[in-house]
N, C-alpha and C positions, 0 to 999 in steps of 0.2 A: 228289422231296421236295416234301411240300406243306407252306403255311404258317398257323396261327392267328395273324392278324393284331389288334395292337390293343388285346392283351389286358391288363387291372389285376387280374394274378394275385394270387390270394390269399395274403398272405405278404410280398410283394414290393413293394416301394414302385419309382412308376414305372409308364409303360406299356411293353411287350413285342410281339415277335412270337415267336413261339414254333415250331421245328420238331416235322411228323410223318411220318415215316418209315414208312408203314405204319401196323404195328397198335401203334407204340411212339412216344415223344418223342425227338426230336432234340435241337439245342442251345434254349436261350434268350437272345433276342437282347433289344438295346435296339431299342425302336418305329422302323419303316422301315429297318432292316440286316435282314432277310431277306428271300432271293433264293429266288423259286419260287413254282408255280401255288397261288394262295388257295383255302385249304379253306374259310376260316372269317373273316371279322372280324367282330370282337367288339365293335367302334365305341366301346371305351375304357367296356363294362363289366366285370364281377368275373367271372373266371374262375375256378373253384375244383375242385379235387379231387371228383370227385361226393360225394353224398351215403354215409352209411353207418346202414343199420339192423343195431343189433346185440342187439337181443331182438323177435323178432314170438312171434306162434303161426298161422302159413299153416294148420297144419290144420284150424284152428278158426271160422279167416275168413269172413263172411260165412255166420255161421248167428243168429244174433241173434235170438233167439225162436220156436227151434228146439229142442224140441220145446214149450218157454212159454219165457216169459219170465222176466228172474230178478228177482221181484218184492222181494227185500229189499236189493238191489244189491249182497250181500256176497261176497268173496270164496271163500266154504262154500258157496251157493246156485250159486254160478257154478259150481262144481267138481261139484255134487250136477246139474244141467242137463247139463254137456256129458257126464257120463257116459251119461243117456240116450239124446242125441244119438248116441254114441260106437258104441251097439250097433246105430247103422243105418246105419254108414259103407260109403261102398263105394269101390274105387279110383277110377270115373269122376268122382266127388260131392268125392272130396281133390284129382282132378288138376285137374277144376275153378273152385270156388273157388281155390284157391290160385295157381294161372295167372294167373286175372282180379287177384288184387291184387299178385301181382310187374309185371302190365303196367300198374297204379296208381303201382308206385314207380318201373318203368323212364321213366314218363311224368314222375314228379319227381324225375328227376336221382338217383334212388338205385339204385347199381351194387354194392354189399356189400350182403345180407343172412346173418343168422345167424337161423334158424328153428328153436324148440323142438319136438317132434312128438312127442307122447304115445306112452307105450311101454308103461303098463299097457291092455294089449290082448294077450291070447296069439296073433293073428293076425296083429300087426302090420300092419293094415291101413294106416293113415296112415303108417307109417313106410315101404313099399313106394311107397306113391302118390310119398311124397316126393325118393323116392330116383328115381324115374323124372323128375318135373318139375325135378329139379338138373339131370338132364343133358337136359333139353328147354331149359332158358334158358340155359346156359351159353356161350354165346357171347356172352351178352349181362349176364347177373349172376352175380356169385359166390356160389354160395348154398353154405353151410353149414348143417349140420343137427345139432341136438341131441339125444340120446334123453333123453327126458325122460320122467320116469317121475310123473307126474301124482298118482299115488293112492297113491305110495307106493314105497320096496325093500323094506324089512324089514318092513312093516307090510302089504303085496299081496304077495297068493298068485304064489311065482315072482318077486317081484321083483328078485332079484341075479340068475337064468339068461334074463330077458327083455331086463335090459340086455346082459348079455354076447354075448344074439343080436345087438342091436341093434349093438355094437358090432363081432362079426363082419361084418353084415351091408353096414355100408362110412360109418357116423355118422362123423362129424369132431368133433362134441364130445359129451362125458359129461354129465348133469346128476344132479340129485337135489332132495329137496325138505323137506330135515328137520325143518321146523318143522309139517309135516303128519304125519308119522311120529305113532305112538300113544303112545310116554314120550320124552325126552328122551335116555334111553340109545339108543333105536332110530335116532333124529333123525342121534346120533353115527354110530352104526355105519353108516349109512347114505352119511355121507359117504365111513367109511375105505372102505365098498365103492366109491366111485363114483371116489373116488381111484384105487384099484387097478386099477379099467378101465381107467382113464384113463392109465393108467403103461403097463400091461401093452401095451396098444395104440399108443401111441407120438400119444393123441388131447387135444385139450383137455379146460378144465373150464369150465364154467357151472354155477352151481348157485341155483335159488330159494333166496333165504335169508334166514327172518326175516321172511318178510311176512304180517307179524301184529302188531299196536297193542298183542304185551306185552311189557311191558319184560323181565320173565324170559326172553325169547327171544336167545339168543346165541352162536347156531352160527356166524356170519360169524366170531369167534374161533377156535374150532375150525378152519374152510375156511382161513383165515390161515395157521394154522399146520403146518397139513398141507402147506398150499403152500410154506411156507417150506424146512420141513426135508425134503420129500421134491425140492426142487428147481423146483417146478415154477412155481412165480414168478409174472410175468406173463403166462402159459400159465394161469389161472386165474381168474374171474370169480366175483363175490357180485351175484345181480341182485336188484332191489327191495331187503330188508334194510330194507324200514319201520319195524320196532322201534326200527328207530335215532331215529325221531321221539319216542320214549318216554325213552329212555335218559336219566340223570342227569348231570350234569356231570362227576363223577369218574369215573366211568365212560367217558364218552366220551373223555377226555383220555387215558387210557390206551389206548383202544382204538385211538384216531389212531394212535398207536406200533407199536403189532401191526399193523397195515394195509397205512402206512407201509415197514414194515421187510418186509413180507412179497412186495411188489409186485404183490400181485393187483388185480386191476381191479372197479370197481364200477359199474352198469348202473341211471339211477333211473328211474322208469318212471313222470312225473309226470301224464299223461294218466289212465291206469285207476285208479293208486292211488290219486288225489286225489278218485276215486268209490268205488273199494274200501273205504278207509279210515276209521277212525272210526265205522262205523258201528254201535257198539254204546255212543258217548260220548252222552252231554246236553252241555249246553252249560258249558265251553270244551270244544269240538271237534276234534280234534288233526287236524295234514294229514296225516297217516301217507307221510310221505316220507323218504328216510336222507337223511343230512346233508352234503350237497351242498355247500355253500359250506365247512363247516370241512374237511370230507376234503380237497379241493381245496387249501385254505391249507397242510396235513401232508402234499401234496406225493401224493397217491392220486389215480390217473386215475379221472375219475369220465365216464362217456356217457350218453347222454336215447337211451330209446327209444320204441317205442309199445305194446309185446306186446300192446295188440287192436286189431283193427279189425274194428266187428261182429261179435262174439260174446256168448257170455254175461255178461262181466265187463264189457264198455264196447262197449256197441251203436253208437258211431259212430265215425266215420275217414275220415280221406282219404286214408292212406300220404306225406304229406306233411311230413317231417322239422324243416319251421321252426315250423310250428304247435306240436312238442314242443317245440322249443326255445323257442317267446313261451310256453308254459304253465308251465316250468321255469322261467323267467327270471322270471314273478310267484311262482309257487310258493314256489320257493328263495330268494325275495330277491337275486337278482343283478343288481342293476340302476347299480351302476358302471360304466363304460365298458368296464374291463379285465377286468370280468363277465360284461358282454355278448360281448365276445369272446370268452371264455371259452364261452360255449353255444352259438357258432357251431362253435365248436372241438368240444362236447361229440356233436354230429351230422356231422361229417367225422372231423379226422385222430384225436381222440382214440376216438373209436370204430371206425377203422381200428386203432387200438390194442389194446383189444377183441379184437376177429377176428387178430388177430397179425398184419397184413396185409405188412407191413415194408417191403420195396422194391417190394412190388406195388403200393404205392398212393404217389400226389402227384404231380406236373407237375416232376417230371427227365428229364434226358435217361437213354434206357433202359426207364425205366419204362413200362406201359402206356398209351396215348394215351388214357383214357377222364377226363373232365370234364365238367362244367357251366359251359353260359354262366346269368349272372344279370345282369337288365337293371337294375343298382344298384349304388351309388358306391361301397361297401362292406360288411362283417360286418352290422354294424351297420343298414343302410339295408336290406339285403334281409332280417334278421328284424323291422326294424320296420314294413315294407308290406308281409310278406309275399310274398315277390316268387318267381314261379314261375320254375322257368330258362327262358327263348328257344332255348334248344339245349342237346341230350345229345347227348354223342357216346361210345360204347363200341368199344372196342380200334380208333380211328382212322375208325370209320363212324356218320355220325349217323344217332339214331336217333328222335330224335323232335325237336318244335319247339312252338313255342306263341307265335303272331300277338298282342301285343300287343293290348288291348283298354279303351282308356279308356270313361272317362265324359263324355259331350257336358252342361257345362254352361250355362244361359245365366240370368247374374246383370244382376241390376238396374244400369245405368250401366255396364256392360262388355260387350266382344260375345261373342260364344259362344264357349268353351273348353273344352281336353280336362282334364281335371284326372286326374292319376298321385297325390297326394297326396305330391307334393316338394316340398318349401320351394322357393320363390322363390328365396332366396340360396344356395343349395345346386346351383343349377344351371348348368351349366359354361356 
């Protein structure tokens, strides 16, 4: 038995040592009651559940002006780019890129991924690549995979029998993308198909929904309700759903109810949209973001992702999960304390919610031994400096570290100092 000593687990008030048993957690102890060789002390920072991303697009990573650029920032020019891109894909070109930025996230503390992989492709090219690099990392991330049908079901040639490859072929979640569909009626039917994968196969749901700045957009209804009455509950995700920045008051008040009631989960994605978005407004400017604080208040799991990094839609990224959450946190207006924690929550456990993750994921005994050390006092401290973790450790073996690195200052009337940008009074 070895021990993480030290530790101000997240959740837990108090310091901890904590057993690991291998590739699982043991008990959790009160600071200095554990007995056994030190894996780890943690010197009384925030140990937390690692990270969780639960909307990327790996297939699409790191092509960013490939084959141009997308000079009107919208999310139509984005879509109209990567399809060019799309016809010169090759397996090596997906396993690569995509590798490089799962060892971006494995580098920041992020152990969950859910990756969408476009499926209007009759080759299925990226969705092979991807299905190969799942099981190249998985000892180390959980990656789930989305067929995600990019262009279209009902509106691309084949669209309902490329999912259904897709879904033979071994995807863990279903998507769809209805408000790209050609009327409205197709947008529907689009979901009942992606639902019925999605049943038939025994797979989740993700679904683009809604991200578009019109207010007549209002399939996250629909996905609602299909979730409801076919059972499938919190096994169901609405991601983006920026209409909802449009939406009217009455409207939105009802819709909390349907959401609410429905228990699906909702994915805002405040990085790309807040460049997607609005770009066909003069000024006042809408943030084309869904509604992040009142869902939240009606009691709907809502999680920050990043779904790009370097591509056509949002040419830059670090795979970096607090960076979402400080963009979210000004975006959304969450800037209460119980807010703030809230959007540390929105990049961990709530998006382990997300991905269904259940007893796979948190610091119990049993559970997988994988976390993050963060060199900071709290939620709160590590998304306000930013703070990269000092240690990943996944299923009980660390896997990466990162040497602290201040800044040597030297002020007028003081002598020279590392400054972390910690309050003074804040320091143990």
């Amino acid at each position: 038995m070895k021990l993480l000593r030290n530790a101000r687990l997240y959740g837990r008030e108090g310091v901890h040592d904590v057993e690991i048993d291998g590739a699982r957690f043991g008990r959790v102890l009160p600071a200095g009651q554990g007995k056994g060789e030190t894996f780890l002390d943690a010197a009384d920072a925030l140990v937390s559940p690692p990270f969780v991303e639960p909307h990327v697009h790996l297939d699409t990573t790191l092509t960013a002006g490939e084959p141009r650029w997308n000079a009107s920032g919208s999310l139509w020019e984005g879509i109209a780019v990567w399809s060019e891109r799309k016809a010169t894909l090759t397996r090596d070109d997906v396993v690569s890129r995509a590798s490089e930025v799962l060892r971006w996230y494995a580098a920041n503390g992020v152990l969950h991924v859910r990756s969408h992989v476009d499926v209007t492709d009759p080759g299925l090219v990226a969705l092979d690549a991807m299905i190969e690099v799942r099981e190249q990392v998985r000892d180390v991330i959980d990656l789930q995979l989305v067929a995600f049908p990019q262009e279209g079901i009902v509106s691309f040639e084949n669209g309902p029998e490329l999912l259904e490859e897709a879904a033979r072929r071994g995807v863990d979640v279903i998507g769809a993308i209805p408000h790209f569909e050609d009327t409205r009626e197709d947008g529907v039917r689009s979901l009942e198909i992606a639902f019925d994968v999605a049943q038939r196969h025994g797979l989740l749901l993700d679904t683009h929904c809604d991200e578009i700045d019109d207010e007549q957009s209002r399939f996250v209804e629909v996905l609602a309700t299909l979730a409801r009455r076919g059972g499938l509950g919190s096994r169901a995700t609405a991601s983006h759903t920026t209409a909802m920045g449009s939406y009217n008051g009455a409207y939105s008040y009802k819709l909390q109810r349907v959401l609410a009631r429905s228990g699906i989960n909702l994915v805002c994605n405040p990085l790309a949209n807040l460049c997607l978005q609005g770009r066909f407004d003069d000024y006042p400017k809408r943030r084309g973001l869904t509604q992040v604080k009142e869902m939240l208040g009606a009691g709907v799991n809502v999680a920050f992702g990043h779904d790009d990094v370097m591509d056509p839609w949002f040419p830059l990224g670090t795979a970096f999960p607090l960076q979402v959450a400080l963009t979210g946190i000004a975006a959304a207006q969450l800037t209460g304390a119980a807010e703030i924690a809230e959007a540390y929550a929105m990049v961990t456990e709530r998006a382990a919610r997300v991905l269904s993750l259940g007893d796979r994921y948190g610091i119990e005994p049993g559970r997988p031994a994988s976390f993050v050390v963060l060199p900071a006092s709290s939620p709160f401290d590590a998304v306000r400096r930013q703070t990269r973790p000092s240690h990943v450790v996944a299923h009980g073996r660390l896997i990466a570290e990162t040497p602290p690195a201040p800044t040597r200052l030297s002020w007028p009337g003081r002598a020279p100092e590392d400054i972390d940008f910690v309050r003074e009074r804040d320091r143990a």
